[in-house]
ROSE-518952 format. One line per field, with one value per residue (C-alpha): z, x, y; residue number from 1; residue in three letters. Coordinates in steps of 0.5 Angstrom, whole numbers, plus 500, padded with zeros to 3 digits. Last residue first. Example, Ala and Ser with C-alpha at 12.3 -4.5 7.8 and 13.67 -1.06 7.14 Angstrom:
BEGIN
pz [514  516]
px [527  525]
py [498  491]
i [2  1]
aa [SER  ALA]
This chain:
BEGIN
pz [467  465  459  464  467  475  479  484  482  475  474  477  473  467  468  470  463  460  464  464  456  456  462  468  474  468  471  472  478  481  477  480  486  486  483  488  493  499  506  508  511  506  500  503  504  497  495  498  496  487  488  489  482  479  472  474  469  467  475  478  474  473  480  485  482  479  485  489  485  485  492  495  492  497  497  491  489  493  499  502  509  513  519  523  517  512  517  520  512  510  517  517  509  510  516  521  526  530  533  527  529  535  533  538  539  544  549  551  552  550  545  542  544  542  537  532  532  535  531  525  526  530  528  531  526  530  526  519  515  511  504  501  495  494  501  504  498  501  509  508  506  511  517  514  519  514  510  503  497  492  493  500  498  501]
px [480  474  472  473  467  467  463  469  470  468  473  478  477  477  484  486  484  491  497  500  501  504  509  506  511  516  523  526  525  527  535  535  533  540  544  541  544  539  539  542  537  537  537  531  527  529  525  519  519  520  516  510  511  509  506  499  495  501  505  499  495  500  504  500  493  494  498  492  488  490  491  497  502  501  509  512  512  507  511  508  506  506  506  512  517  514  512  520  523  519  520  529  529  525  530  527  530  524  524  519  514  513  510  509  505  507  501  502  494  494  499  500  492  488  493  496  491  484  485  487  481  481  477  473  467  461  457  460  453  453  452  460  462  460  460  465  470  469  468  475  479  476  478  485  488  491  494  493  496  502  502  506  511  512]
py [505  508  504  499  500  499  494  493  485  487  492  487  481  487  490  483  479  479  481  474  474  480  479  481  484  487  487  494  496  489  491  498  495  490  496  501  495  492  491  496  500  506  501  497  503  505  499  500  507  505  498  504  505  512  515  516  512  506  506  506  501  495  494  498  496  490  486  490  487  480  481  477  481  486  487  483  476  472  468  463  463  456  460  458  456  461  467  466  466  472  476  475  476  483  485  490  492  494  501  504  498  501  507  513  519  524  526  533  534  540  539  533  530  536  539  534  528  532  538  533  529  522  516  510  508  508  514  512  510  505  505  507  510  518  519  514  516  523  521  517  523  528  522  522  517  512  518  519  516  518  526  525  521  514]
i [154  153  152  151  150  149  148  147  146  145  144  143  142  141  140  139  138  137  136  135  134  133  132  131  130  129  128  127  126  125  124  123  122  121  120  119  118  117  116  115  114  113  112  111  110  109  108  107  106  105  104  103  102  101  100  99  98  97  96  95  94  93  92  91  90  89  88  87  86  85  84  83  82  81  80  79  78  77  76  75  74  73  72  71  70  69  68  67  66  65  64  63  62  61  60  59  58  57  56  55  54  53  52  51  50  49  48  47  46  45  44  43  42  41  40  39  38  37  36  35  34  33  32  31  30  29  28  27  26  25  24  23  22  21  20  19  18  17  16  15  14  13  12  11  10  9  8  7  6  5  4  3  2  1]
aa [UNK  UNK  UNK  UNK  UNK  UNK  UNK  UNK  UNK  UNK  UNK  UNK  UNK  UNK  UNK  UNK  UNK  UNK  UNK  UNK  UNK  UNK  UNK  UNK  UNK  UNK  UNK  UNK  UNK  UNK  UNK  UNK  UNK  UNK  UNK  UNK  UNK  UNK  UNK  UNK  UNK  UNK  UNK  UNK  UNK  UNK  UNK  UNK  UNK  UNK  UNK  UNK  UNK  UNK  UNK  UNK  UNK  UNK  UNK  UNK  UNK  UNK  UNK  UNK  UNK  UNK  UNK  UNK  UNK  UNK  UNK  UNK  UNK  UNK  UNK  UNK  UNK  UNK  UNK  UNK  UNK  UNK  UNK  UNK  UNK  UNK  UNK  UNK  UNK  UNK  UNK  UNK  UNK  UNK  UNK  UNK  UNK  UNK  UNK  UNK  UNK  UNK  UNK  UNK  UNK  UNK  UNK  UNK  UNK  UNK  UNK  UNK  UNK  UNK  UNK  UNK  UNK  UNK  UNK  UNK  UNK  UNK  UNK  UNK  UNK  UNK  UNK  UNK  UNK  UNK  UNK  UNK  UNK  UNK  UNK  UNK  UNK  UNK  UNK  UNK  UNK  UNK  UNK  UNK  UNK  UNK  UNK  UNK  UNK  UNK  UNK  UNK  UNK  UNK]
């Protein structure tokens, strides 16, 4: 993902903002690692080399969806993080209107690059509309409501 499209999971400054403007309980307890600590104290002086097993793993998108169907019961909503009619809104309709970006766009390339997908294919879900007009509808204010926004601001 491009960096200036989101934060990273372990940008402890990042939290604590939003957790300072937004959040109600205190952060004491929460567990987290700081910059010094992620890219100095432990890659450094302590010579630890970080590993994500997840990025040795052939992953093949068709493989995992059939297996967590068949084994798992699990349905498959349309789109990734779809699951979540605020983050279907959210990634698929308020990104890519208000910041001019489309998460599908990464996600995609992804499939491109490892094979599993054409361009012409990708360019094609690209260009697919996630809500039609009718199915838009009442989503910006289902969400608003459900995160005590005004809609006027969105």
């Amino acid at each position: 993902m491009p960096e200036n499209w989101g934060y990273q999971a372990m940008d402890y400054r990042h939290l604590r903002s939003v957790h300072n403007n937004f959040g109600e309980k205190k952060l004491k307890d929460y567990p987290h690692v700081n910059f010094f600590q992620r890219y100095i104290y432990y890659t450094v002086l302590k010579k630890m080399k970080i590993i994500n097993p997840l990025n040795y793993l052939d992953y093949r998108k068709d493989e995992v969806i059939a297996t967590m169907e068949r084994e798992l019961g699990w349905q498959y909503y349309g789109g990734k993080h779809y699951e979540s009619r605020f983050t279907k809104f959210f990634q698929s309709y308020y990104l890519p209107l208000k910041f001019n970006f489309d998460k599908r766009r990464a996600h995609l390339s992804s499939l491109i690059v490892s094979g599993q997908l054409s361009r012409v294919d990708a360019l094609d879900k690209m260009n697919e509309k996630v809500y039609s007009e009718n199915e838009i509808g009442n989503e910006p204010g289902v969400c608003c409501k459900k995160l005590d926004w005004s809609p006027q601001g969105v």
